[in-house]
C-alpha positions as CSV (number, residue, x, y, z in Angstrom):
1,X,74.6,13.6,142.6
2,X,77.4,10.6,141.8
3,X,76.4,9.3,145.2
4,X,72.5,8.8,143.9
5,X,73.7,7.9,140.3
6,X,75.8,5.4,141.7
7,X,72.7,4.4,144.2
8,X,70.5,3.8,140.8
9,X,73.2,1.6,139.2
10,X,73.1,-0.5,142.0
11,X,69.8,-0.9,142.6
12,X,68.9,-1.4,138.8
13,X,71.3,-4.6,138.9
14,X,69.5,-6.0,141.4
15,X,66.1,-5.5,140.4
16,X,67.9,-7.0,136.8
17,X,68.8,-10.3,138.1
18,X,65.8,-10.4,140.6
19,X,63.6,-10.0,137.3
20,X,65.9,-12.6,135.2
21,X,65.9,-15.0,138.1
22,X,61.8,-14.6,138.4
23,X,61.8,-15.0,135.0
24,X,63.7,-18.3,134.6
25,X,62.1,-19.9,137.7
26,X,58.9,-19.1,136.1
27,X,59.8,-21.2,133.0
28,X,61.4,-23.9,134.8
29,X,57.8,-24.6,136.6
30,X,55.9,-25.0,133.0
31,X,55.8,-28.6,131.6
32,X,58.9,-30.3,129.8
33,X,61.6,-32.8,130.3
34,X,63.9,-32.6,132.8
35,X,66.8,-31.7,130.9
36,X,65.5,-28.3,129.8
37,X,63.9,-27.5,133.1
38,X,67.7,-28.7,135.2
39,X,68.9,-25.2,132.5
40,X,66.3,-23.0,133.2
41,X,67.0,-23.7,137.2
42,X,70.4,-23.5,136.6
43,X,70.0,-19.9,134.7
44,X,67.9,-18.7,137.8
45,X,69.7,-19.8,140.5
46,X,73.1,-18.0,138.6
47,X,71.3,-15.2,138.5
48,X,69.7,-14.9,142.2
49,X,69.9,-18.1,144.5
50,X,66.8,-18.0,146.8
51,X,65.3,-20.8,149.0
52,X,62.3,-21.2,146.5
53,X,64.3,-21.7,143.3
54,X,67.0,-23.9,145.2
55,X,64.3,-25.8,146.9
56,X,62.5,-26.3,143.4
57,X,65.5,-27.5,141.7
58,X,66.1,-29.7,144.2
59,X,62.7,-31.1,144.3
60,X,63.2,-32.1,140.4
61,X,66.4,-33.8,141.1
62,X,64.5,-35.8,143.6
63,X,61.3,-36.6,141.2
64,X,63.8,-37.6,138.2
65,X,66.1,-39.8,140.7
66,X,62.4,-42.5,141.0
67,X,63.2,-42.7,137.3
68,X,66.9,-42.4,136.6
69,X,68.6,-42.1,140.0
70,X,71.9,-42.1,138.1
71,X,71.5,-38.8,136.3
72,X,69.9,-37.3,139.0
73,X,72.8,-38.0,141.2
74,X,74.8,-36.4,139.3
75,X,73.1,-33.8,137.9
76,X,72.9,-32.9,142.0
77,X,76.5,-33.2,142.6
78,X,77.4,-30.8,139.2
79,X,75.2,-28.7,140.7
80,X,76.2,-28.3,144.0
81,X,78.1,-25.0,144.5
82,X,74.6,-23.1,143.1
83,X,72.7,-24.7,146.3
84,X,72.2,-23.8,149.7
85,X,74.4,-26.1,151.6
86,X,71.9,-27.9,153.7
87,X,69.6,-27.8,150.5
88,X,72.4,-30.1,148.7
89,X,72.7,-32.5,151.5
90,X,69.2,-32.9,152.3
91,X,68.6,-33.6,148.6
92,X,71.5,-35.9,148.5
93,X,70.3,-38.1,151.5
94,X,66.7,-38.1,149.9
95,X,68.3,-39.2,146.4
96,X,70.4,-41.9,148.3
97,X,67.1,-43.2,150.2
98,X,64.9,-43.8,147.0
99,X,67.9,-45.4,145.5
100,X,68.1,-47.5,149.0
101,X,64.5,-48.5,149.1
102,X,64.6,-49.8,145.3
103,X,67.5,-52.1,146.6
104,X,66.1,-53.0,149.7
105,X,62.9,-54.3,147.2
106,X,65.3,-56.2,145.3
107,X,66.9,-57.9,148.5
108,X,70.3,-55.8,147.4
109,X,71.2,-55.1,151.4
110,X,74.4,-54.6,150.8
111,X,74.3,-52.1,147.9
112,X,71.2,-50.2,150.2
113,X,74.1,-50.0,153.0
114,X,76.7,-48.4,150.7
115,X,73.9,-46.4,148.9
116,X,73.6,-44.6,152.3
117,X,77.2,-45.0,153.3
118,X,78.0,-42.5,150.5
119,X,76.3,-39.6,152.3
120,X,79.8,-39.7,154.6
121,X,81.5,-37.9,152.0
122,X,79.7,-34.9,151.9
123,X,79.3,-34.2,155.6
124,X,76.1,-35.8,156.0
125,X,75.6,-38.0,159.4
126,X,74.0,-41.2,158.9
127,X,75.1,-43.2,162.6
128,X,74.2,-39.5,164.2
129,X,70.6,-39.1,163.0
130,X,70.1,-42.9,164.2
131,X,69.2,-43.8,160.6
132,X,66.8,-47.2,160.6
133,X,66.8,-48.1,157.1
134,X,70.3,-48.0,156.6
135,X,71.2,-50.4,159.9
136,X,68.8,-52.7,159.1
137,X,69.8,-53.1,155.6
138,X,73.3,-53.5,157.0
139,X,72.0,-56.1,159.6
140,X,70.3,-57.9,157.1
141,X,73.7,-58.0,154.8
142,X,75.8,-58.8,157.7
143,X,73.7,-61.8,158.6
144,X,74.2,-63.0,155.0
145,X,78.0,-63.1,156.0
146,X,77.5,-65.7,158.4
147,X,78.9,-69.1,157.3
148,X,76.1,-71.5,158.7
149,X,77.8,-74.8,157.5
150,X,78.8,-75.2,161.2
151,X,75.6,-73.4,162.9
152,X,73.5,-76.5,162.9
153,X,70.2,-75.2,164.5
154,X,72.0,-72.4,166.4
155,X,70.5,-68.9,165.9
156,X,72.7,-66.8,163.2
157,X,71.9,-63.0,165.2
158,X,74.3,-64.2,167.3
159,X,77.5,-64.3,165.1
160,X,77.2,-60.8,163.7
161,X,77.0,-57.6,165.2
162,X,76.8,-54.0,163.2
163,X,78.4,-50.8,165.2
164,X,80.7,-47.9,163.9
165,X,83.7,-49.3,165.9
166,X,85.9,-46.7,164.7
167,X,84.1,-43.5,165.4
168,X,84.1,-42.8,161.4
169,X,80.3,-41.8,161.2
170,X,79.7,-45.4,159.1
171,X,79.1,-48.6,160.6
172,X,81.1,-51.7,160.5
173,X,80.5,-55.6,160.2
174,X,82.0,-58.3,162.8
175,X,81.2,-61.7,162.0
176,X,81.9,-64.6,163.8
177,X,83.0,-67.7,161.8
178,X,82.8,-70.8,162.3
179,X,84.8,-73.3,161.0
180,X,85.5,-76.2,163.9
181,X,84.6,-79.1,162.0
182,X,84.9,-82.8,163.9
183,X,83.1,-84.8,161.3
184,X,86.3,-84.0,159.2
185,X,88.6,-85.2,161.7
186,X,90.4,-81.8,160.8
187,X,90.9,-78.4,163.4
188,X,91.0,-74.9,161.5
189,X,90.2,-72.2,163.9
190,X,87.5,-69.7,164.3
191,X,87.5,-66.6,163.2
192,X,86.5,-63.0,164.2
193,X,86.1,-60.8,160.8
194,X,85.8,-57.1,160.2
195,X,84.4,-55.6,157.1
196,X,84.4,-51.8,156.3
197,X,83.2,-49.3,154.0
198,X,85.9,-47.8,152.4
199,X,85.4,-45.9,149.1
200,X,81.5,-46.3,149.5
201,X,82.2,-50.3,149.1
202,X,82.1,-52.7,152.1
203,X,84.4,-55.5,152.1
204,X,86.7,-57.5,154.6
205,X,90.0,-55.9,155.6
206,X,90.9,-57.7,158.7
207,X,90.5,-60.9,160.7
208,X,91.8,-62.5,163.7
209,X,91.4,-66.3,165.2
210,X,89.3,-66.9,168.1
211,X,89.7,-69.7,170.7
212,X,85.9,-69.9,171.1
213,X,84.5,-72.8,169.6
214,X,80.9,-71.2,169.3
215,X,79.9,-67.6,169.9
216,X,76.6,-67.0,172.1
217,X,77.2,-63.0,172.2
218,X,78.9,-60.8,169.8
219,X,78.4,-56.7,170.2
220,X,79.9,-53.5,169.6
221,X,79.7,-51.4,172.2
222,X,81.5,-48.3,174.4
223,X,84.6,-50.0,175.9
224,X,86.4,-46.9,177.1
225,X,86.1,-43.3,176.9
226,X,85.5,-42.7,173.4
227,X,86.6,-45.7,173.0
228,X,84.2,-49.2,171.1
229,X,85.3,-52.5,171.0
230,X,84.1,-56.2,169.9
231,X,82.4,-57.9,172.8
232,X,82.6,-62.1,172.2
233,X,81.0,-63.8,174.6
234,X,81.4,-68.1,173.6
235,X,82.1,-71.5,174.5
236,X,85.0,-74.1,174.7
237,X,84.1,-78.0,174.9
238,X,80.6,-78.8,176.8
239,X,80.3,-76.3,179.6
240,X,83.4,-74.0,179.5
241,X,83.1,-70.0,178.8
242,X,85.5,-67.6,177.0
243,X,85.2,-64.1,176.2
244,X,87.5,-62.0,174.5
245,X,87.3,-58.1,173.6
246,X,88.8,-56.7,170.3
247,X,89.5,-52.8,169.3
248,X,90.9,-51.2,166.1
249,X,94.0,-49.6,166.8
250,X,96.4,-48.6,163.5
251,X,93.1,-49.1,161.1
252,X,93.4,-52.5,162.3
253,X,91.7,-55.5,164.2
254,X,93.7,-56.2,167.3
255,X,93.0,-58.2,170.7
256,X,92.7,-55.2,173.7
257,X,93.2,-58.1,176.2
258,X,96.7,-59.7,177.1
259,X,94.3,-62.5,178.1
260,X,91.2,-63.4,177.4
261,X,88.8,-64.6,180.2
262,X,88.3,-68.1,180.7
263,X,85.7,-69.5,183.2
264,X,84.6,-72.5,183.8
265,X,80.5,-71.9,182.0
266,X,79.5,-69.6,179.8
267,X,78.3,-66.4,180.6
268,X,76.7,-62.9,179.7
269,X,78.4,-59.5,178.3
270,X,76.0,-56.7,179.4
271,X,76.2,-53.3,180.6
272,X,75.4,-54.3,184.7
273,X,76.0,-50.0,185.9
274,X,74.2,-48.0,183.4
275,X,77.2,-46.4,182.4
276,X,76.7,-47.4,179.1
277,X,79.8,-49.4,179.0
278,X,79.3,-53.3,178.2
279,X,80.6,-55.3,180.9
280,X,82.9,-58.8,180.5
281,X,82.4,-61.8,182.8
282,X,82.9,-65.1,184.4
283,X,81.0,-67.6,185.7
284,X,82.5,-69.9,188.2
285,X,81.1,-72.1,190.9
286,X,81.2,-70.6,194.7
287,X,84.2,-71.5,197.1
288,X,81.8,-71.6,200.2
289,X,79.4,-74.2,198.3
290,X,81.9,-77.3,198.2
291,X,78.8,-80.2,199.0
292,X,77.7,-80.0,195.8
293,X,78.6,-81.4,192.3
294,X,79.4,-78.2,189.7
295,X,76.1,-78.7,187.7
296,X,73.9,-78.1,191.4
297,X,76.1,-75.9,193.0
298,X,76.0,-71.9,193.6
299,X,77.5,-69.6,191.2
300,X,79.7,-66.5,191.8
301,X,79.7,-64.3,188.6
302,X,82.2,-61.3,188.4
303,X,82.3,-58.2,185.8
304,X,84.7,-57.1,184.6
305,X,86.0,-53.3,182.5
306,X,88.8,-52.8,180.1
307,X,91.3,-50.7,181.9
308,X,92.4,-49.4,178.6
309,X,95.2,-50.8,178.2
310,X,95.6,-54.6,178.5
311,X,93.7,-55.6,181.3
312,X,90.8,-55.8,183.2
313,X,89.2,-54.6,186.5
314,X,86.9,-56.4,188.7
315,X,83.9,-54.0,189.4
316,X,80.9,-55.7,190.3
317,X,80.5,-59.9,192.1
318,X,76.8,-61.6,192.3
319,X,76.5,-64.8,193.2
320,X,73.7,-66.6,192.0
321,X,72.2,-69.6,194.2
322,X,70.5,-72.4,192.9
């Protein structure tokens, strides 16, 4: 007899806040403001979360964010213990990509970038899911980093690269900068620059001089393991090459090489095995072709890895005939 009384209670409370929940999620679905309705939501989900009233509310949030993306952020984020986990972060990410796109109109890249970057702190991948709109508004603010006093004609893409070098799950800035300046009569070295998000906000926190006088590659790519690094591929004088490879080690900027690799052209950083690894080089003429001037002569080109630690090994030599 207690057994079945006791059997009653129980299910009488739950048909109670099944009927309360109904109830409230009814009302929350007529017409008014969003204030009223975010109560009404909040009243049903207390009393019974399921996937249609936490989807609903969630829906609102993301209608009210086209008008006031402020409030609705954080109307979403007081909310978030009364929603489904993946709910909150799949409403988050969609709040953060309206509020991208209205920036992106506006030509606010790098507001877009840290828009998205925000996601980070509640779990939510951004690098992972291969997200377009967030590196191109980061490409598109990165290029705006590049100094072109010096660039003359010379393509900017090539003094910027976007990659998370750190393996943080957000993606950093390197620019190249050039500031070699003849017409002044006065040297100041290049520079290699790093700019991260830290606290949602991208800014510069590192930078490091560069012996290339011009940069003709700049990526970020695997250099090790797990393992990404700053690939420079550039020039020194006329027809000399130089390329250098830079990791962050300590949360900061440093050179992995004990040297970097000087040639005597230019030449390409590429991945040359498929081992998705980038590949260092250096371009020099060949030994066995000595009848010819430098500029007509054959060409022996060897790639190079990082070793991890300071050097580099030789894994691949082509020679290229004219």
């Amino acid at each position: 007899m207690l057994i079945t009384i006791v059997l009653a209670i129980g299910i009488g409370l739950i048909n109670y806040e099944s009927i309360f929940s109904a109830y409230y999620f009814s009302q929350a679905n007529r017409p008014g403001n969003f204030d009223k309705k975010t109560i009404l939501f909040q009243r049903s989900i207390n009393y019974k979360v399921s996937k249609a009233n936490s989807k609903a509310f969630a829906s609102l949030i993301l209608s009210e964010s086209k008008i006031n993306s402020v409030k609705a952020e954080n109307v979403l984020i007081s909310n978030r213990n009364l929603l489904n986990d993946d709910v909150f972060k799949n409403s988050y990410f969609d709040v953060q990509s309206g509020k991208a796109n209205s920036l992106i109109i506006n030509h606010k890249y790098k507001e877009a970038a840290e828009a998205y970057a925000t996601c980070s702190k509640y779990g939510i991948s951004i690098v992972n899911n291969n997200n377009t709109e967030y590196i191109n508004a980061l490409s598109k603010y990165a290029k705006s980093l590049v100094d072109t006093t010096n660039l003359n004609a010379e393509d900017t893409s090539h003094y910027y690269t976007v990659g998370d070098l750190d393996n943080d799950g957000l993606l950093e800035i390197v620019v190249f900068e050039k500031k070699l300046s003849f017409s002044s009569g006065i040297y100041t070295s290049n520079n290699i620059k790093l700019f991260k998000c830290v606290n949602s906000k991208y800014s510069l926190i590192g930078s490091l001089k560069s012996e290339a006088e011009y940069c003709i590659n700049i990526k970020i790519s695997k250099a090790k393991d797990n393992i990404d690094g700053v690939f420079v591929s550039g020039g020194i004088g006329a027809h000399s090459g130089i390329q250098s490879l830079y990791i962050i080690k300590d949360g900061k900027l440093v050179s992995a090489l004990e040297e970097d690799i000087k040639s005597l052209y230019p030449s390409d950083i590429k991945d040359v095995d498929g081992d998705k690894r980038v590949e260092l080089s250096s371009l020099e003429t060949d030994p066995n072709d000595m009848n010819s001037s430098n500029a007509d002569s054959d060409k022996i080109v060897t790639w190079f890895k990082w070793d991890g630690k300071s050097g580099l090994n030789a894994v691949k030599i082509e020679q290229l005939t004219q």
